[in-house]
N, C-alpha and C positions, 0 to 999 in steps of 0.2 A: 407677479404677486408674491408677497414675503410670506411661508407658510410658517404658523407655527402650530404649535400644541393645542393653543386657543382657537385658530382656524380651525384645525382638524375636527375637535369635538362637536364645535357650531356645526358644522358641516355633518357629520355623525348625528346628528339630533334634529337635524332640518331632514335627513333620509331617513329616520326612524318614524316620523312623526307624520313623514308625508309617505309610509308604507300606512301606518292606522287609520288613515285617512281616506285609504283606497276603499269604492266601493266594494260592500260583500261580495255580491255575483263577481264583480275580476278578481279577488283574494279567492273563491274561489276556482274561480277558469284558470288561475297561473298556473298550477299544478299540470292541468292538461294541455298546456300550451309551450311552458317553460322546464318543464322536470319531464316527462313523458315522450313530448314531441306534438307531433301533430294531434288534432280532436279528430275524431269520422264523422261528429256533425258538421265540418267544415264544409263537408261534401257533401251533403243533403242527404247523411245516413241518417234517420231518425229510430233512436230507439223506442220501443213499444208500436212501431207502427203495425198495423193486421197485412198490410201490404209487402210481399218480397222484396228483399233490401240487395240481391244477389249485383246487380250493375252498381249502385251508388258504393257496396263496400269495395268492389272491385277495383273500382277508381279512385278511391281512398286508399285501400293498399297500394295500388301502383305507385300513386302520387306521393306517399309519404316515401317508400323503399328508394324512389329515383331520390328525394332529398335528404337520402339517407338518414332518414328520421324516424322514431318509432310513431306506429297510431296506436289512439287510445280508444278504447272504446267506454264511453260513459257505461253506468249501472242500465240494464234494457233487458228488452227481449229483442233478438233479430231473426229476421225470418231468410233462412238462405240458401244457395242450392250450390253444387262447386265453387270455392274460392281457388286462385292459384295464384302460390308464393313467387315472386321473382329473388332478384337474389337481395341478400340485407331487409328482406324483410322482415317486421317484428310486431305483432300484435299483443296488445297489452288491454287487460280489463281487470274489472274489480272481483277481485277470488268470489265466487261464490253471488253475483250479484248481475253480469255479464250476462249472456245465455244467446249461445247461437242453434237457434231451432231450424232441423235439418227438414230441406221442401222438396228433395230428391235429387238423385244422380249419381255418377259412380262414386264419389266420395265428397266430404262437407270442405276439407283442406287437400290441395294437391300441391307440392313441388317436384321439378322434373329438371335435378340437378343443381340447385339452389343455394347457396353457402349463407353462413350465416345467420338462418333465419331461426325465429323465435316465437314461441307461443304463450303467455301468459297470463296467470288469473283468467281466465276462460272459461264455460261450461258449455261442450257440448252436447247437444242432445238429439242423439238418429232418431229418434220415436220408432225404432222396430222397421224403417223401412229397408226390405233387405239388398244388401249391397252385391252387385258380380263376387263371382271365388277370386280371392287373394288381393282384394281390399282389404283398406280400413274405411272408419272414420277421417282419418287424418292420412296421407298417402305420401310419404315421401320417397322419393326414388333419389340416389343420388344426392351428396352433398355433405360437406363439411361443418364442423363446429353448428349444427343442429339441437336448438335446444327448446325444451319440450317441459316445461315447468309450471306447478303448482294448479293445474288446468281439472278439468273434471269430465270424462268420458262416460255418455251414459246410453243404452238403449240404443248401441250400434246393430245393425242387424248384419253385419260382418264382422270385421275385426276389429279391437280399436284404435288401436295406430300399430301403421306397416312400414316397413322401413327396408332398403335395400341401397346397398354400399353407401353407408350413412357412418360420420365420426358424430359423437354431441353426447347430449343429457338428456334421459330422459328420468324426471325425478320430480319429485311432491306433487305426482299426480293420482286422483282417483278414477277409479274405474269399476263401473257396477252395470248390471247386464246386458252383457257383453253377449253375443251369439255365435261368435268364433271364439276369438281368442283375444286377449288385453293386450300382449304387446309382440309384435314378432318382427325379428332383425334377421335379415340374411344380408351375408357376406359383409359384418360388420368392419369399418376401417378404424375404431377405438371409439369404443362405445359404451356408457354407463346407464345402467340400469335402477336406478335408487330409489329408496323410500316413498315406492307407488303401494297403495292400498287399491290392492283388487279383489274385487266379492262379485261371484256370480258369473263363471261364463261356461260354454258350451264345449270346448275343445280342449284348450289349455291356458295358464295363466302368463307363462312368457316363455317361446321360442325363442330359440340364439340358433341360427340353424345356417349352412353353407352350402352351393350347391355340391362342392367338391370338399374331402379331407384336408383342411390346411390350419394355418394360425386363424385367429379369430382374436383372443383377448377379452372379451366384452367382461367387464365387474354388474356382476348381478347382487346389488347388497341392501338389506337391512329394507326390504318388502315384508309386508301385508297380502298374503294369497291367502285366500278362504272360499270353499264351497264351489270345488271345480267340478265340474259334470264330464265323461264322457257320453257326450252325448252323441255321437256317431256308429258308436260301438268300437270295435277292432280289438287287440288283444293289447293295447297299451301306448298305441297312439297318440289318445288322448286321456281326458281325465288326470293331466300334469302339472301341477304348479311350477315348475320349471320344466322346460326339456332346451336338452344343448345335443345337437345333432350335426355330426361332423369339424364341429367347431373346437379347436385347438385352446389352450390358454386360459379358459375360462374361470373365471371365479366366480361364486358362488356360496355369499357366506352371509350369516344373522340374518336371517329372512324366518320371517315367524309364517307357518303354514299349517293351513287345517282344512278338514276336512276335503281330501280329494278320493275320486273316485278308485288312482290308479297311484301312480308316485310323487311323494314332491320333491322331490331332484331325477330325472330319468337322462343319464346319459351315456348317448347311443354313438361310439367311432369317435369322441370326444377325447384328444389326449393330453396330459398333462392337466386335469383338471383340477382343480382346487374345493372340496366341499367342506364348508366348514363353518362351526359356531351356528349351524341352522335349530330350532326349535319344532319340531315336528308332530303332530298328535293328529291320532281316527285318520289315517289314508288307509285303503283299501288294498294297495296290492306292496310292493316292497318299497319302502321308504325312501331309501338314496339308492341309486341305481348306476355304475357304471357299467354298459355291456360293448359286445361286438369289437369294433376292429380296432381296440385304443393303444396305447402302451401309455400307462404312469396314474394314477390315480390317489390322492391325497383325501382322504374321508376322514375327519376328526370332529373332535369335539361337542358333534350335534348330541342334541336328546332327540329320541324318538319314543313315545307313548301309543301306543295303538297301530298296528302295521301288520299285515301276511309274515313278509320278513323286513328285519331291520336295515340294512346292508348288505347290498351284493354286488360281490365283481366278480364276472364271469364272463362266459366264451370263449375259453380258451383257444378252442377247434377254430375260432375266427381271430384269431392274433391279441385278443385281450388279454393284458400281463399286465404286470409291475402296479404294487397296491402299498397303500400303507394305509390301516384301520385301526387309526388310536382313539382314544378319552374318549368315545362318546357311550351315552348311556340310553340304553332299550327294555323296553320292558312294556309288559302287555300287551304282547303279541295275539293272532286271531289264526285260530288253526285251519283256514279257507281263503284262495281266493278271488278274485269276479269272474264272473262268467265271462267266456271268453281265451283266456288264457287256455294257454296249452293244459291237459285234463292232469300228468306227469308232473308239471311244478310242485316244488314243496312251497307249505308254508308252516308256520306255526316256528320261524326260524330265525335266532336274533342276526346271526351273520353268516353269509356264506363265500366262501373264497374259492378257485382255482388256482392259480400260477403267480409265482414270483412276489409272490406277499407278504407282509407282517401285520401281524392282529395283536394288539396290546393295551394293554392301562384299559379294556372296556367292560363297562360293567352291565349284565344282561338277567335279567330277570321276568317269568310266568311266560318261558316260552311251550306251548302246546307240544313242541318236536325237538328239537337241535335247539342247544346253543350255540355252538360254530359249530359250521361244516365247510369239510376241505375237499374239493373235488368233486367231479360227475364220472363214474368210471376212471377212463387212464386218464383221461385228463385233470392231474393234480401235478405239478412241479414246486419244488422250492418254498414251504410256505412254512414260517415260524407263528404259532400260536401259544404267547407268553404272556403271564402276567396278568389274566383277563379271572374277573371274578363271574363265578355264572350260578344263579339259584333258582329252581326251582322251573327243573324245564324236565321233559318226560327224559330226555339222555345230554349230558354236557357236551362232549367233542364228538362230532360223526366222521370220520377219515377214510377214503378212500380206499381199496385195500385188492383190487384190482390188478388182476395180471398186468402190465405196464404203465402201473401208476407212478408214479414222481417221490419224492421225498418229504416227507412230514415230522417238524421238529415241536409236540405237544408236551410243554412245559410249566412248571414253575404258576399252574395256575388253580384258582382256589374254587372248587366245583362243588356245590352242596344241595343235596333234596332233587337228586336226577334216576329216580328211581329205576329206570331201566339200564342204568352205568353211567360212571363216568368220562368214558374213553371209549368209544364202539367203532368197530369195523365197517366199512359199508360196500356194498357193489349197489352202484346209483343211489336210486333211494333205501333200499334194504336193507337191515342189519344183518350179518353174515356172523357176527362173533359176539361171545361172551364180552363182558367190560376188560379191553384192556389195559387199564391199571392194577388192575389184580393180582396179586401172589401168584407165580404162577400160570399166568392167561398165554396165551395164543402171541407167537412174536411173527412182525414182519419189519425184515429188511429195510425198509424204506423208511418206516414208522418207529420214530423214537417217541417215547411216553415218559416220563420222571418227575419224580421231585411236585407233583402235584397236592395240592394240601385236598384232599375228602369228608365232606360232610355227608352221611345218610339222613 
C-alpha cells in the first residue's frame, strides 16, 4: 500500500471518531484496565459489599503481582482482615474515595520481604481494634524500593505503618488516630520520610530507630506532626514528633510540628544528625534534642515558639560532643517541665550546650532562666558562644565554673533585659558568681568573657 499524507490523516480521523463512538461504560473501564492494570472486580471483589472481601482481594493481588500489573481498586467500601503483598505488588485506589475497613488480625497489609511494592490512594481504617506490640496497620518487614504514597491511615489501634530493613517512600500520606505511633522504621536501608500530615497519636509521630548504633540515612522532610500525646508515661519516651534513636545520618528538616507533649525532634546515640529549617511551637519538654552517645550534631535554622528549653545537646559523661547551633530563633519559653522527668532538669532555657560546640547567628528571647548555658559541673569542653542576640531572660550566659570544667569562649554577643547578669557562673544549676562581664568581676581561667554589647 502507497502511504501518503492523505492516508495517514483518513486513518487519524477514522481512529478518532471510532474512540467517540466507544460506549461510555468502556471509555470509562479503559482507565482501569489500560492505564492502571488490572480491575479487583475482575475477581469477584465487590466494592460496598457488607460481606468480607479478605479471599477475593487476596487473589486479586496475587493474580495481578504474578502479571506484573498494578490492581486497582474502584471507589467502595472493603471489608477485610490481613492482606499479604508478594513481591511487585501495587495496589492503587481513588485518594480519598477507596476505604479498606479493617475485620481483624495482626495487621490490615503484611509483606514478609517484598520488593517493589506499592500502596496508593488508599484509606485505611482499623476502627480501634487493637493490634499485638510492634505492629502496624500496614507491616512491612523486609524489602526494597517500598513505596507508601498518598494513602490515609486512620484508627489504628497499633501503629500505623512498621517498617523493618525497608529502602522506599513513604510520603503524601495522612495519618490520624493513631494509638502508637504514625510511622516507625528500624534498621532503615534508604528511606524517605516526606510530607505525611500526622494529628493524634499516643506514643510518638515517627521513629527512625536501629537495633544497634550505626548508619541509617533515612530524610525525614517537610511533615505535618500535631498533637502527640505521651501517652505511656516515662520521662521522654514518648510524646515525640520525631525520635531518631541510634540511627546515624539522619535528616530531619522543614517539618512544621505542634503541640507535643515532650520534644519535636528527640535524639538519642543519633550521630551526624542534621536538624534543620524545622518550625516548632507549645512542645512541652525541650524542643530539638540531641542526647547520649552521639558525636556531631548540626541544629540550625529552626524557630522554636513555646518549649522548657529551646535546644540541647548534652551527655557529655556519655560520649555526646561535637555541635554546631546556628540561626535559629526561640523565644517563649515555659519555666516547668512534664512530670516525669528527672525533678533537677532546668527549664525555662533557650540553649543549652556541653562539649565541643559552636552557638551562633541565634536569637532568643522571654527565656524564664538561661539563655545559654555551657556545661553541667565539669563536664563543659571547648564551647564557642558568639554572635547570638539574647533578650529578656532572668540571666543571658550561664557557664560552668567548676573545678575541672573545660574552656568557655563568651563573646561578641549582644545581651539585654537579663536582670540577674549577663555572664554568670554556675556549679550545675546554681549561680555561684556576680555577673561576669562586669568592671572588675571574678575571673576564671577557662572562661573568656568580651567584647559583649549590654543592655539593662
Amino acid at each position: 500500500m502507497n502511504l501518503n499524507r492523505r492516508h495517514l490523516i483518513g486513518a487519524s480521523t477514522a481512529g478518532i471518531a471510532g474512540a467517540l463512538a466507544m460506549p461510555v461504560d468502556a471509555a470509562r473501564a479503559a482507565p482501569l484496565t489500560s492505564l492502571l492494570g488490572r480491575d479487583a472486580t475482575q475477581y469477584g471483589v465487590r466494592p460496598g459489599a457488607a460481606e468480607d472481601q479478605t479471599r477475593a482481594l487476596q487473589r486479586a493481588i496475587d493474580e495481578a503481582a504474578r502479571a506484573q500489573m498494578p490492581l486497582a481498586l474502584p471507589p467502595g467500601i472493603y471489608r477485610t482482615g490481613l492482606l499479604r503483598l508478594p513481591n511487585g505488588a501495587q495496589l492503587i485506589g481513588v485518594r480519598g474515595a477507596t476505604k479498606l475497613i479493617f475485620t481483624g488480625g495482626a495487621s490490615a497489609i503484611q509483606s514478609d520481604g517484598s520488593d517493589s511494592i506499592g500502596l496508593t490512594g488508599l484509606t485505611f481504617d482499623g476502627g480501634g481494634i487493637p493490634l499485638p506490640t510492634r505492629r502496624g496497620l500496614i507491616q512491612i518487614l523486609g524489602g526494597r524500593d517500598v513505596r507508601i504514597t498518598d494513602c490515609e491511615i486512620t484508627g489504628s489501634g497499633g501503629s500505623g505503618i512498621w517498617l523493618e530493613q525497608v529502602s522506599g517512600d513513604i510520603s503524601g500520606n495522612i495519618f490520624t488516630n493513631i494509638a502508637v505511633t504514625a510511622v516507625v522504621s528500624f534498621d532503615a536501608r534508604g528511606l524517605s520520610v516526606s510530607r505525611n500530615t500526622i494529628v493524634g497519636t499516643n506514643d510518638n509521630g515517627i521513629e527512625i530507630l536501629r537495633t544497634a548504633i550505626g548508619d541509617d540515612g533515612t530524610l525525614v522532610a517537610d511533615n505535618r506532626i500535631e498533637d502527640i500525646k505521651a501517652g505511656p508515661g516515662g520521662s521522654g519516651q514518648y510524646g515525640n514528633a520525631i525520635n531518631a534513636f541510634r540511627a546515624g545520618n539522619v535528616i530531619v528538616r522543614g517539618n512544621r510540628i505542634r503541640n507535643c507533649d515532650y520534644s519535636a525532634v528527640r535524639s538519642n546515640s543519633a550521630s551526624n544528625i542534621q536538624i534543620s529549617g524545622n518550625s516548632v511551637s507549645d512542645v512541652r519538654e525541650v524542643a530539638l534534642y540531641s542526647e547520649f552517645a552521639f558525636e556531631a550534631a548540626v541544629i540550625a535554622n529552626n524557630i522554636v515558639d513555646g518549649a522548657a528549653v529551646g535546644v540541647s545537646v548534652c551527655n557529655f559523661n556519655e560520649g555526646g560532643r561535637i555541635a554546631v547551633v546556628q540561626g535559629n530563633v526561640i523565644r517563649n519559653l515555659i519555666p516547668k517541665r512534664p512530670i516525669g522527668t528527672a525533678p533537677d532538669d532546668d527549664a525555662g532555657v533557650g540553649i543549652y550546650i556541653e562539649a565541643d560546640t559552636s552557638v551562633t547567628g541565634n536569637v532568643i528571647e522571654n527565656a524564664p532562666s538561661y539563655g545559654i548555658v555551657a556545661g553541667w559541673g565539669k563536664y563543659l569542653r571547648d564551647v564557642v558562644i558568639s554572635g547570638n542576640v539574647i533578650r529578656k531572660a532572668l540571666a543571658g550566659v550561664g557557664v560552668s565554673v567548676v573545678p575541672g570544667a573545660g574552656t568557655a569562649l563568651v563573646t561578641n554577643n549582644m545581651i539585654s533585659e537579663t536582670p540577674r547578669g549577663a555572664v554568670v557562673g554556675l556549679d550545675h544549676a546554681r549561680a555561684v558568681t556576680a555577673d561576669l562581664s562586669a568592671d572588675g568581676a571574678q575571673r576564671f581561667a577557662q572562661v573568656l568573657v568580651g567584647g559583649n554589647a549590654l543592655r539593662q
